[in-house]
Backbone as CSV, one residue per row, in Angstrom:
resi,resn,N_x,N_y,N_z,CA_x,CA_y,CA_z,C_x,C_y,C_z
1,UNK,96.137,102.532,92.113,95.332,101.437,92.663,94.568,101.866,93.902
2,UNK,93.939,103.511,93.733,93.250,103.612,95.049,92.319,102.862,95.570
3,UNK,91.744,102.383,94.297,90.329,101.491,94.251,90.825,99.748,95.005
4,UNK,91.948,99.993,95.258,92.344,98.473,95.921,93.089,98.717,97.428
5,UNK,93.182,100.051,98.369,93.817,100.184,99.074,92.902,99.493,100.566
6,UNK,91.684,99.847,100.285,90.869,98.783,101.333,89.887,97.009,100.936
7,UNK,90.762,96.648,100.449,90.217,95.460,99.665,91.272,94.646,100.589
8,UNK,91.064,94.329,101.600,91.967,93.271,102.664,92.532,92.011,101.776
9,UNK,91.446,91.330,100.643,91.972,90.289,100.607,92.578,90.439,99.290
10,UNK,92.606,90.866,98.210,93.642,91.439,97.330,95.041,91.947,98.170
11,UNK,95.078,92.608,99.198,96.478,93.242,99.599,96.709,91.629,99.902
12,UNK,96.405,90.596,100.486,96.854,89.952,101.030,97.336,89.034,99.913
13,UNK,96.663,89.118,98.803,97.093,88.013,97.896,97.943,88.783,96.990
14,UNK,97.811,89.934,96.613,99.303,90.615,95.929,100.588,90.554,97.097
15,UNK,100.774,90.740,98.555,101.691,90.643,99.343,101.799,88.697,98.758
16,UNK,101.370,88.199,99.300,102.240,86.705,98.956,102.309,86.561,97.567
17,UNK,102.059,87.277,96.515,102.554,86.996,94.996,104.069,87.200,94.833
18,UNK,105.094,86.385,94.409,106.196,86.110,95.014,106.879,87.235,93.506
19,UNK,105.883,87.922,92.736,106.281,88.752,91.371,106.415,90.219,92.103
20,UNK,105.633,90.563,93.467,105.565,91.513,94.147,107.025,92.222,94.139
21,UNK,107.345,93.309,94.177,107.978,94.078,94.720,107.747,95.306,95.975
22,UNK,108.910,94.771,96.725,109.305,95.781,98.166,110.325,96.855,97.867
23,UNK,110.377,98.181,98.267,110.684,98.985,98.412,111.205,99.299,99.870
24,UNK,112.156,99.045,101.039,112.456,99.232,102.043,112.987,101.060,102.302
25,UNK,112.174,101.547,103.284,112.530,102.717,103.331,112.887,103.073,104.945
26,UNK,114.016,103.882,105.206,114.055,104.326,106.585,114.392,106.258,106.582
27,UNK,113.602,106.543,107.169,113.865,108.166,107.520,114.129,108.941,106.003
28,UNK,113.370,108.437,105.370,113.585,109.402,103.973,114.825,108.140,102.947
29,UNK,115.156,107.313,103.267,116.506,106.244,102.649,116.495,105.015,102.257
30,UNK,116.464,104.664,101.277,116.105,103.112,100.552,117.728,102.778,100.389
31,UNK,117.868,101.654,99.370,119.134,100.876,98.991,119.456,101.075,97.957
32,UNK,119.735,101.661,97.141,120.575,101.772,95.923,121.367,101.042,94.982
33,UNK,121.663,100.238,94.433,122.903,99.017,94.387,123.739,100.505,93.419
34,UNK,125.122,100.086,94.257,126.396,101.116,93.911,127.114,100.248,93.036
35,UNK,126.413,100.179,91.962,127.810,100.116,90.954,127.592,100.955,89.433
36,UNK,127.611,102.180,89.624,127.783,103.442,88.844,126.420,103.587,88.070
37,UNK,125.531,102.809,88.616,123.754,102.719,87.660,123.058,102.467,88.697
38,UNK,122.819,104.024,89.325,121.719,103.841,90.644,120.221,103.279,90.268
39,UNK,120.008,101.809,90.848,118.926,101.424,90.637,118.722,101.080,92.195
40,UNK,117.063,101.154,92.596,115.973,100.798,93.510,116.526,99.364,94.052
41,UNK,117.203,98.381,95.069,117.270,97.581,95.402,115.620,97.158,95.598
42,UNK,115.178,96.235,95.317,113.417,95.711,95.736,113.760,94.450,95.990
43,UNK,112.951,94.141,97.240,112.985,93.151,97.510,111.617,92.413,97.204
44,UNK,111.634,90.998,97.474,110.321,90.650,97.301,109.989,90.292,98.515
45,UNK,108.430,90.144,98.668,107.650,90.238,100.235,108.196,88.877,101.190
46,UNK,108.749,87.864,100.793,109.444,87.164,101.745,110.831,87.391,102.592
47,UNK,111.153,88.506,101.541,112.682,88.881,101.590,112.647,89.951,102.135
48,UNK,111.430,90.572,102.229,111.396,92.139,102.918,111.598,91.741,104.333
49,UNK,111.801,93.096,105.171,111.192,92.738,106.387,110.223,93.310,107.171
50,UNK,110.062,93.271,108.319,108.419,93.351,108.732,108.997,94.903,108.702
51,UNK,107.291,95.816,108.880,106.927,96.858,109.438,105.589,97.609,108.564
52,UNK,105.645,98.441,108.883,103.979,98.843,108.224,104.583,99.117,106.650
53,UNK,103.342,98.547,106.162,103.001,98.545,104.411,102.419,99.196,104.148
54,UNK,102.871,100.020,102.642,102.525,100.844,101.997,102.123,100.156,100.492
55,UNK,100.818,100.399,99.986,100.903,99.813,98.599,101.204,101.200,97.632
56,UNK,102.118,101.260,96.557,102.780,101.873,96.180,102.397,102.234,94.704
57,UNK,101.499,101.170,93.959,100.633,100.567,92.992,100.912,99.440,92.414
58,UNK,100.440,99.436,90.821,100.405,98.581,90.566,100.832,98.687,88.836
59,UNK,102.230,97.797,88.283,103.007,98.779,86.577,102.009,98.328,85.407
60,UNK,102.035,98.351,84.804,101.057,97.599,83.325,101.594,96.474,83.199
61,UNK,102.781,95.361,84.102,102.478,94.186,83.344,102.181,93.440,84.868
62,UNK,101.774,94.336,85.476,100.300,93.455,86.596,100.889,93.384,88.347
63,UNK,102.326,94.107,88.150,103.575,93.778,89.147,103.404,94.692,90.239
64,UNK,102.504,94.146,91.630,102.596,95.339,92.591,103.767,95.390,93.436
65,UNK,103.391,96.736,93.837,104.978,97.354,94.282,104.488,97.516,95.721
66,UNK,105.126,97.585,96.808,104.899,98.010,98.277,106.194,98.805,98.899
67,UNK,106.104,99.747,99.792,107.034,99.723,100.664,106.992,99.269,102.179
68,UNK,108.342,99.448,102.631,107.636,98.815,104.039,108.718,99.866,104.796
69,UNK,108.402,100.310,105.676,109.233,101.152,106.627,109.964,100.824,108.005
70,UNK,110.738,100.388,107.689,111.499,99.265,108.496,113.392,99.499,108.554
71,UNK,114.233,99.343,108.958,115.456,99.882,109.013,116.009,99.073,107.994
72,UNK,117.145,99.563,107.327,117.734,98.840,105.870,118.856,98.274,106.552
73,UNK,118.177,96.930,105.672,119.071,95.864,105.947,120.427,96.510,105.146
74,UNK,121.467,95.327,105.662,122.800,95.676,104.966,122.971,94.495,103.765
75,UNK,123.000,94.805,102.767,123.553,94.343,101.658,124.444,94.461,100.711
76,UNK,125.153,93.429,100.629,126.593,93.658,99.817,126.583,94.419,98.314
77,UNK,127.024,95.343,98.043,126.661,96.293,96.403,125.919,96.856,96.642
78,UNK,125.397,97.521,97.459,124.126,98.396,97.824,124.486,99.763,98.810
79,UNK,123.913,100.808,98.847,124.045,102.673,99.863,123.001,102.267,99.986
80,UNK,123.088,103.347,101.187,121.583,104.001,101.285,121.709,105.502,100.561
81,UNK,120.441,105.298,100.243,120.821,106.681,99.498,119.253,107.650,99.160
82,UNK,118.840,108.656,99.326,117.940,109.824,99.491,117.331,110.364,98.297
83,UNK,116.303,111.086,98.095,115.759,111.501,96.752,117.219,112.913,96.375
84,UNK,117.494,113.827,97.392,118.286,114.656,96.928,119.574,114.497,96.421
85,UNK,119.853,112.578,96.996,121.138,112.090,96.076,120.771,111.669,95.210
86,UNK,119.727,110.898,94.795,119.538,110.025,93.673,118.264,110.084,92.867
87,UNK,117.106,111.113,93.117,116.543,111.239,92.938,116.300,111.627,91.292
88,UNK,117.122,112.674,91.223,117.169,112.829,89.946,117.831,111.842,88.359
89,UNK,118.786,111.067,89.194,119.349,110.139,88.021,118.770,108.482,88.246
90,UNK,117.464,108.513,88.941,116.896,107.017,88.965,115.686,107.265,87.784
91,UNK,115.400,106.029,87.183,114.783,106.181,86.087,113.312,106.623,86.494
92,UNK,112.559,106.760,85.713,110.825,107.357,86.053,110.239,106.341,87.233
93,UNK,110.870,105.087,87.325,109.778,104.158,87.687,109.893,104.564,89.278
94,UNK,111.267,104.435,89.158,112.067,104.102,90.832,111.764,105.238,91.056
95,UNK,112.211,106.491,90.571,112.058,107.770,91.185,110.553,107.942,91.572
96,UNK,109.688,107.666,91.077,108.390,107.719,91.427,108.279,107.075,92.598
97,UNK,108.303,105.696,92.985,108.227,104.823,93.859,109.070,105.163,95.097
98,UNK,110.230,106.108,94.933,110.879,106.619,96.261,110.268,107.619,96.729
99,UNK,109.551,108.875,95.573,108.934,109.955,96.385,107.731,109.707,96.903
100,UNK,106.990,108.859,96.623,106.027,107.968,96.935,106.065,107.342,98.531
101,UNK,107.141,106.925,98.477,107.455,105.779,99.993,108.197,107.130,100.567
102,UNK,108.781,107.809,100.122,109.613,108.576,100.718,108.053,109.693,101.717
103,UNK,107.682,109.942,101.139,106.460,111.007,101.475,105.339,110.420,102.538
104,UNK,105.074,109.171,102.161,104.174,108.335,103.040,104.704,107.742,104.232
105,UNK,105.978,107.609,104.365,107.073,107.065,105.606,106.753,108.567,106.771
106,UNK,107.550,109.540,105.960,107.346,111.169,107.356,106.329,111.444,107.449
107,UNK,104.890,111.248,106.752,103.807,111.440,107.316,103.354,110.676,108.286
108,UNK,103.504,109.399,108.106,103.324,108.181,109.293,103.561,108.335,110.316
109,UNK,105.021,108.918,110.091,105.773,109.161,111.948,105.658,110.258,112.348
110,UNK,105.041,111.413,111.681,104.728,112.638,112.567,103.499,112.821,112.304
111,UNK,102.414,112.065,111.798,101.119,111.942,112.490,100.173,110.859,113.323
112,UNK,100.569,110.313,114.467,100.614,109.026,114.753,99.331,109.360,115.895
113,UNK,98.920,110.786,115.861,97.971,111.039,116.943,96.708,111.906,116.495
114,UNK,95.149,111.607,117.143,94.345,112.192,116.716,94.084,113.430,116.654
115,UNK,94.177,114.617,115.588,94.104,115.929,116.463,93.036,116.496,116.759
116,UNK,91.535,115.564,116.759,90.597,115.841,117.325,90.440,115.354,119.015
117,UNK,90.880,114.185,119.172,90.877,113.614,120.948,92.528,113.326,121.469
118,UNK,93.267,113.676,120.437,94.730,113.168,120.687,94.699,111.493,121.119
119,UNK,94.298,110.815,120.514,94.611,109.322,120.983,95.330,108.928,119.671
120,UNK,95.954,107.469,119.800,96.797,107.219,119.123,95.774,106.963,117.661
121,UNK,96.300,107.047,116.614,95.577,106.623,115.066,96.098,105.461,114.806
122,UNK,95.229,104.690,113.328,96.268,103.279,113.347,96.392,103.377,111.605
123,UNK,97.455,102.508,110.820,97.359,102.947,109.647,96.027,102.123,109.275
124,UNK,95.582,102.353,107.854,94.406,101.813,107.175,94.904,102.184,105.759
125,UNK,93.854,101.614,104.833,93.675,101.526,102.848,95.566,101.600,103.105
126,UNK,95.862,100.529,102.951,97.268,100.312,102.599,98.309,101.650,102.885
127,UNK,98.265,102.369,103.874,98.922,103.310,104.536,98.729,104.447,103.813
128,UNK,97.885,104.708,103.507,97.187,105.824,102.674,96.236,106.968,103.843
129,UNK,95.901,106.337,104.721,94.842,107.064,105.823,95.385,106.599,107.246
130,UNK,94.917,107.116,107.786,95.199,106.853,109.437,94.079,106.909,109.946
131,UNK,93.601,106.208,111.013,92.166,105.923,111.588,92.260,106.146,112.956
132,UNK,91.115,107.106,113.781,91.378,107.021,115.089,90.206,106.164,115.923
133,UNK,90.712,105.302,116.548,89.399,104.053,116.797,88.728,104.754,117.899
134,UNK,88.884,105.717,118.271,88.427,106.268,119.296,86.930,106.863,119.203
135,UNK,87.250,108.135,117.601,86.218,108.826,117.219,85.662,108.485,115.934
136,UNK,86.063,107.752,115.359,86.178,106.898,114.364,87.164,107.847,112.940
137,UNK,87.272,109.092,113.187,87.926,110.204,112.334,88.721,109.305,111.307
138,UNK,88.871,110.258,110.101,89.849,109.336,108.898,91.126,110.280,108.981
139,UNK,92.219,110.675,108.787,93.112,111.589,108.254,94.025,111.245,107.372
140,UNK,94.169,111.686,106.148,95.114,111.762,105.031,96.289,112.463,105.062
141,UNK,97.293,111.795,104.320,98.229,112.753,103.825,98.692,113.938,104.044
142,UNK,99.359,114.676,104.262,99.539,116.074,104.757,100.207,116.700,103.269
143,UNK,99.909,117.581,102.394,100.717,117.866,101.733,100.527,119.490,101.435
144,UNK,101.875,120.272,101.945,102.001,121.702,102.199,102.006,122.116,100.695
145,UNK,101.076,123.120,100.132,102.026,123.677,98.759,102.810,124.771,98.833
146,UNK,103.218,124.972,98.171,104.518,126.239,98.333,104.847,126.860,96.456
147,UNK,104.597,127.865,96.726,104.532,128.922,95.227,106.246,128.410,95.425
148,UNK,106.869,129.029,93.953,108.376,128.966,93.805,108.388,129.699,92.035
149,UNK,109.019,130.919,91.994,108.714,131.785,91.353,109.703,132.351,90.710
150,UNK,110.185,132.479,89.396,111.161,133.078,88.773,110.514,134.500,88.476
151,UNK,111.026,135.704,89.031,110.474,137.053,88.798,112.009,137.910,87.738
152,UNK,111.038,138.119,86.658,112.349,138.864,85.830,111.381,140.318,85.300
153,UNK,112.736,141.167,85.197,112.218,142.698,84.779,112.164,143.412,83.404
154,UNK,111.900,144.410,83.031,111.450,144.919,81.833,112.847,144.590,80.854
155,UNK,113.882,144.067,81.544,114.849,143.702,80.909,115.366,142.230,80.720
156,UNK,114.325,141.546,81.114,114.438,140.119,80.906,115.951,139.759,82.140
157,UNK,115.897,140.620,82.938,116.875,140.179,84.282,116.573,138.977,84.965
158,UNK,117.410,138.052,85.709,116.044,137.602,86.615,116.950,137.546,87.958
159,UNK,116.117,137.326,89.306,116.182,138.063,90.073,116.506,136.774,91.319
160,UNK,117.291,136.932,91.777,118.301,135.369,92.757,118.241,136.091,94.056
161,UNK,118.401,135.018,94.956,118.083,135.699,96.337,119.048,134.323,96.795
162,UNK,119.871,135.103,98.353,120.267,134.104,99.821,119.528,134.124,100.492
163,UNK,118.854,132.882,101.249,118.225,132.838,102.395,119.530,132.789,103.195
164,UNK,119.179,132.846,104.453,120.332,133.010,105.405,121.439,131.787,106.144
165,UNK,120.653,130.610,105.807,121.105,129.720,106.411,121.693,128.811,104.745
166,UNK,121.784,129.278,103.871,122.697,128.853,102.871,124.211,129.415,102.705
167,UNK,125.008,128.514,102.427,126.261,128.997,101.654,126.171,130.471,101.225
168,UNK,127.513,130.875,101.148,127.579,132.303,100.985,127.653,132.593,99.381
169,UNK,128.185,131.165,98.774,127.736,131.423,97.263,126.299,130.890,96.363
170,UNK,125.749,130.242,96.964,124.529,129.334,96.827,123.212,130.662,96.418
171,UNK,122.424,130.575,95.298,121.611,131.208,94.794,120.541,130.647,94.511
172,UNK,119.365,131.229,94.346,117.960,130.192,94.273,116.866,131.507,93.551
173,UNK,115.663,131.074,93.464,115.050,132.045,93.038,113.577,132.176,94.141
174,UNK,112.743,132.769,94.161,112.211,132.946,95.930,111.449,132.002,95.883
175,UNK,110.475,131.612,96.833,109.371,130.477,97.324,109.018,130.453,98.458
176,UNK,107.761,130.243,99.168,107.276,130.157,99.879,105.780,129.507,100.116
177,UNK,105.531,129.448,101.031,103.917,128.253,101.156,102.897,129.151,100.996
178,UNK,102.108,128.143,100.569,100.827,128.871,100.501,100.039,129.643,101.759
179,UNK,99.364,130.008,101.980,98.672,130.717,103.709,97.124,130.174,103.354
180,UNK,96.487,130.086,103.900,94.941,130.018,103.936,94.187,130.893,103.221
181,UNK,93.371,130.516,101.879,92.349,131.583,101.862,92.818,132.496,100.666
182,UNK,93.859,131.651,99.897,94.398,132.683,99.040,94.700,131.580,97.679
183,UNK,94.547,132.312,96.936,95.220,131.333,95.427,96.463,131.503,95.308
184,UNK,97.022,130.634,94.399,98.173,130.118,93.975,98.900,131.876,93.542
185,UNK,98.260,132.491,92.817,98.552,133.706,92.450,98.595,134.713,93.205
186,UNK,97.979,134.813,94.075,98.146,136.047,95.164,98.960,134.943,96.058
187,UNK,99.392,133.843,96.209,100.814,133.667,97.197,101.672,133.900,96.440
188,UNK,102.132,134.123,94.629,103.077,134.352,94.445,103.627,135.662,94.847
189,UNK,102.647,136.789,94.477,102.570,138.030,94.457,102.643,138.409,96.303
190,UNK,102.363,137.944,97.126,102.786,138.291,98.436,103.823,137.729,98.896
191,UNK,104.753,136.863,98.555,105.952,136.058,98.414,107.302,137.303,98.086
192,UNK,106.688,137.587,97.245,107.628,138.109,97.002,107.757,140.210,97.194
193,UNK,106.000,140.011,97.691,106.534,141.809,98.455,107.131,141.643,99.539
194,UNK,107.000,140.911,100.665,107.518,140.126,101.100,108.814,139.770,101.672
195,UNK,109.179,139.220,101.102,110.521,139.212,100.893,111.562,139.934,100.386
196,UNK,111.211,140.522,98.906,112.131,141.826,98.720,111.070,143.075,98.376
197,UNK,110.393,143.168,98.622,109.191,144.518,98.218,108.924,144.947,96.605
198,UNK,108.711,143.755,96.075,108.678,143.680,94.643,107.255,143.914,94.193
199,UNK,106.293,144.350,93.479,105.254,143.948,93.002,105.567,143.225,91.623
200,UNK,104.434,142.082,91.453,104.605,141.461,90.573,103.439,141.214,89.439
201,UNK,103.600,140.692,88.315,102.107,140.532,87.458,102.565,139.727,86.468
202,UNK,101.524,139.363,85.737,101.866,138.330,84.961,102.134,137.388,85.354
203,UNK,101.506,136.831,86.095,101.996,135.446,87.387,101.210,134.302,86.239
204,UNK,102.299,133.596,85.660,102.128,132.290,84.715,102.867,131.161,85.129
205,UNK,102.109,130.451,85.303,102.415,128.790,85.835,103.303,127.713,85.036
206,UNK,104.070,127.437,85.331,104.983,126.257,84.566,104.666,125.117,85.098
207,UNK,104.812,124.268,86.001,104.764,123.099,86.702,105.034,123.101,87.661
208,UNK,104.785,121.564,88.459,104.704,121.041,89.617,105.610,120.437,89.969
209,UNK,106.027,120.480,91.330,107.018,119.074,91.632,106.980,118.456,92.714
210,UNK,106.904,117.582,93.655,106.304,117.003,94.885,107.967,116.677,95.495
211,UNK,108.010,117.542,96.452,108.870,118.103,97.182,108.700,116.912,98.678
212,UNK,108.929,115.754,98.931,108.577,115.020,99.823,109.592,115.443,101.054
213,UNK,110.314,116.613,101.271,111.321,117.033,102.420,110.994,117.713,103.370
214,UNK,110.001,118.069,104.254,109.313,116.532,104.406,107.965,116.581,103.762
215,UNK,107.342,117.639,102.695,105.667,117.228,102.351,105.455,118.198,101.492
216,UNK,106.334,119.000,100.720,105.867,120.155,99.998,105.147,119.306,98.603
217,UNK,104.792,120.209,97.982,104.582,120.152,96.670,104.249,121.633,96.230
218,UNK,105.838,121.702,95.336,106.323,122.985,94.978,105.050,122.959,93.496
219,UNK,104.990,124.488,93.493,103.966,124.926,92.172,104.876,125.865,91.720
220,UNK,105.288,126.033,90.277,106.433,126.728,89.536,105.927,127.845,88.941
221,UNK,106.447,129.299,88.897,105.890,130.182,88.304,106.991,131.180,87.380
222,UNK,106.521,131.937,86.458,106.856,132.958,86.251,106.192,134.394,86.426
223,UNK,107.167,134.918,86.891,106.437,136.941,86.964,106.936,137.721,86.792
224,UNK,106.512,138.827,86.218,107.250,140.002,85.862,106.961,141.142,87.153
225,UNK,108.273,142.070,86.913,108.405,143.238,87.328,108.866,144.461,86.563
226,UNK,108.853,145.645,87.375,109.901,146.954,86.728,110.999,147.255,87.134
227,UNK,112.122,147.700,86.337,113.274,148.208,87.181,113.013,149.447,88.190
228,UNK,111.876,149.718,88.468,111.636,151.326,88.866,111.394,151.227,90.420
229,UNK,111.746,149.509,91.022,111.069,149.503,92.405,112.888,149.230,92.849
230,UNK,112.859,149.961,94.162,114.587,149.290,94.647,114.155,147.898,95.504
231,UNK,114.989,147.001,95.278,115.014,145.515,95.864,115.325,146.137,97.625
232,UNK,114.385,145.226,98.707,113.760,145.651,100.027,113.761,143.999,100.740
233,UNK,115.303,143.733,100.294,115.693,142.116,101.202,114.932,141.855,102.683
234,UNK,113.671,140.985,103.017,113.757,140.903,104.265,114.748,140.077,104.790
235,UNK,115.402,140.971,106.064,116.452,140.030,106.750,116.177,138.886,107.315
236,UNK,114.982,138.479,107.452,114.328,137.308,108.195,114.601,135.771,107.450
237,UNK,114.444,136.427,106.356,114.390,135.645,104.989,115.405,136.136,103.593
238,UNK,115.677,136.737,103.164,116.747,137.049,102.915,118.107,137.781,102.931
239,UNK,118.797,137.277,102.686,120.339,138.077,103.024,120.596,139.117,101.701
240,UNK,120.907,138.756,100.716,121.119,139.311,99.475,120.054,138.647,98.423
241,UNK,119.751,140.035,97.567,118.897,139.534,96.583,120.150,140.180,95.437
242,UNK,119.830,140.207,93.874,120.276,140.998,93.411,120.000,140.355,91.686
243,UNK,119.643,141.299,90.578,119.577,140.907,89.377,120.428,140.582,88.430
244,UNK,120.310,139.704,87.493,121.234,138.972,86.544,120.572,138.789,85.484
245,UNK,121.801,139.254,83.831,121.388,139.427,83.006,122.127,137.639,82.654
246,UNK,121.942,137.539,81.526,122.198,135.860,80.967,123.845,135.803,81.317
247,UNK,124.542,137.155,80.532,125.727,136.882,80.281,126.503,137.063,82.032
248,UNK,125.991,137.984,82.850,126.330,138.266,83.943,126.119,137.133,85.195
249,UNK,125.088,136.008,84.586,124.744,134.525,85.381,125.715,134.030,85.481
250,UNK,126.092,133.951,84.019,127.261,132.957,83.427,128.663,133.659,83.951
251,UNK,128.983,134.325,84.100,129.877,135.089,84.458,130.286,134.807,85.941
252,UNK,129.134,134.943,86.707,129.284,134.625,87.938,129.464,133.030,88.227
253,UNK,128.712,132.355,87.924,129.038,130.953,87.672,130.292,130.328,87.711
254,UNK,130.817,130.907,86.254,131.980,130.416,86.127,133.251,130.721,86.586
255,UNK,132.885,131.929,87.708,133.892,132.701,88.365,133.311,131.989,90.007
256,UNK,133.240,131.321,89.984,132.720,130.601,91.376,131.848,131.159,92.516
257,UNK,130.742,132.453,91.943,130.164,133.423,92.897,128.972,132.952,93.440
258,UNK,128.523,132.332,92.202,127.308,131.926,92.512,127.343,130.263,92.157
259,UNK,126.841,129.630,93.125,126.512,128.059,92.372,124.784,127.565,92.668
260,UNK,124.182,127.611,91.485,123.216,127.393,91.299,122.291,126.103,92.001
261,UNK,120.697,126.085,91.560,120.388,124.760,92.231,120.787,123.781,91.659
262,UNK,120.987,122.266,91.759,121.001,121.631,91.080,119.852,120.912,90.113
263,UNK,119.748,120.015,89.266,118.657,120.151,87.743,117.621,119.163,88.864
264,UNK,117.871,118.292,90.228,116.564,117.794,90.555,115.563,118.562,90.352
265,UNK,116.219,120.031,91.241,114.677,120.953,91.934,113.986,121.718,90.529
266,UNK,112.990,122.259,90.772,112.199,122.770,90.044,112.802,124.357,89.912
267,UNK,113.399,124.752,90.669,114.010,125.780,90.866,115.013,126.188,89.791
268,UNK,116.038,124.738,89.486,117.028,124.971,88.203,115.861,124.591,86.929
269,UNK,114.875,123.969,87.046,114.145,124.136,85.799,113.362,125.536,84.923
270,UNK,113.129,126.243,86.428,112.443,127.765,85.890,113.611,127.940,85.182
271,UNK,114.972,128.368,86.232,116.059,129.188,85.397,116.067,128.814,84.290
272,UNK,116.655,127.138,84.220,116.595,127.127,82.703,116.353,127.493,81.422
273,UNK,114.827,127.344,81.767,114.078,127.502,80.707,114.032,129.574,80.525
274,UNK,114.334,129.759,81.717,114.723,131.462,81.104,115.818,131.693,80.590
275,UNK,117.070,130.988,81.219,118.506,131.095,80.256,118.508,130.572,78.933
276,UNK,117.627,129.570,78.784,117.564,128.817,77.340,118.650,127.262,76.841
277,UNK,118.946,126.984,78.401,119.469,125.468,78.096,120.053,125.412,79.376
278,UNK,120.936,124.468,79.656,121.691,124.123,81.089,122.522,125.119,81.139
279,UNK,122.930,125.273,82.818,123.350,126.261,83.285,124.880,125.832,83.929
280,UNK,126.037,126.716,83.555,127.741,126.275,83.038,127.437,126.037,85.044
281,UNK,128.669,125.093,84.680,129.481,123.824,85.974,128.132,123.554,86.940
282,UNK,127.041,122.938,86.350,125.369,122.840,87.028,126.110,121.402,87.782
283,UNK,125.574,121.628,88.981,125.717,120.302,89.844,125.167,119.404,89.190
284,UNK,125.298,117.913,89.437,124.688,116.720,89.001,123.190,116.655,89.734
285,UNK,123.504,117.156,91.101,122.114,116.973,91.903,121.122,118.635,92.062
């Protein structure tokens, strides 16, 4: 509904449509109702409470959605609860509508100033832009991308790395942001000399995933290498790298060495789809 985010008197008459749905969000955390079927608590716009509005859209049977960023009330049968808890087992609608409010809430509060005159901005188009009344400037959204890359070798290995500030059994596969001035493909390929001194090729794209912690939006890859280069861990960024054949994943896995990402991130989706189905004792999250 971009085409309705500066239309004052539509927001005003979908906010008092009493079919409306609210979305209450604080610091990344909505309401959940806890009884073993995480669903979206929504309130409706009388029942919400105040703070800046977000229009969120609008479903096919005509029902707009808002959030409002405001501290969560307490309600009886209800958590608070985060995209990395619940993100993955809320249905398409809700999960959409949290990374949504979830993403537009931390941009709000850490861009609240002009970075052309530094004066304060105000929200505008249904919290979609920020306006500085000063210079009249518009500013959008902030959203970082970040390559995230399954690299496997002439032996169909693939190749797991520790960053340093993870668990000592915790495994991932590499990633990093994009830099200025470069494509999606040459950040994979410098990502990962990089980090372990790999060259890479065959850099093929799988998908996307909008990483709202606080603004990524991860881009998924695959790449090949040779066994003929030795792995060149940066310590900055990584602790241990080291290669794994299917049966030697599983092995480690189930011997408690390694515990994988869980199926939210995009990260357990590359693996996946290189191991060839879910991956043994896979977290829920």
């Amino acid at each position: 509904m971009a085409e309705r985010r500066r239309d004052d008197a539509w927001l005003r008459e979908a906010w008092a449509d009493p079919g409306t749905r609210v979305l209450v969000v604080e610091r990344g955390k909505t309401l959940v109702h806890d009884d073993g079927d995480p669903r979206l608590l929504l309130f409706t716009p009388e029942t919400a409470p105040e703070g800046d509005r977000y229009l969120l859209g609008v479903d096919d049977d005509g029902v707009a959605y808002f959030a409002v960023a405001a501290p969560l009330p307490v309600v009886e049968g209800t958590r608070p609860a985060g995209l990395r808890r619940v993100g993955a087992v809320l249905e398409d609608r809700d999960s959409g509508l949290l990374t949504h409010a979830v993403a537009l809430e931390h941009w709000h509060a850490t861009h609240r100033y002009c970075p052309g005159c530094g004066g304060p901005t105000e929200l505008a188009a249904a919290g979609h832009v920020r306006v500085c009344p000063a210079d009249g400037s518009e500013h959008f959204p902030r959203v970082d991308p970040a390559v995230i890359m399954l690299v496997r070798d002439e032996r169909d290995r693939v190749l797991l790395a520790r960053a340093p500030e993870w668990p000592e059994d915790r495994r991932s596969i590499l990633a990093g942001f994009v830099e200025p001035g470069e494509s999606l493909e040459q950040a994979v390929a410098r990502e990962v000399r990089e980090e372990v001194g790999l060259p890479v090729w065959d850099v093929r794209y799988l998908g996307s995933q909008p990483w709202p912690l606080p603004r990524s939006l991860m881009l998924g890859f695959f790449a090949r290498t040779d066994g003929g280069h030795p792995l060149r861990p940066d310590p900055e960024e990584i602790v241990d790298a080291a290669w794994y054949t299917r049966d030697e994943l599983r092995a480690a896995i189930e011997a408690g060495e390694v515990v994988p990402p869980g199926p939210l991130s995009i990260a357990a989706q590359l693996i996946m789809r290189w191991y060839g189905g879910p991956l043994p004792k896979m977290p829920q999250f």
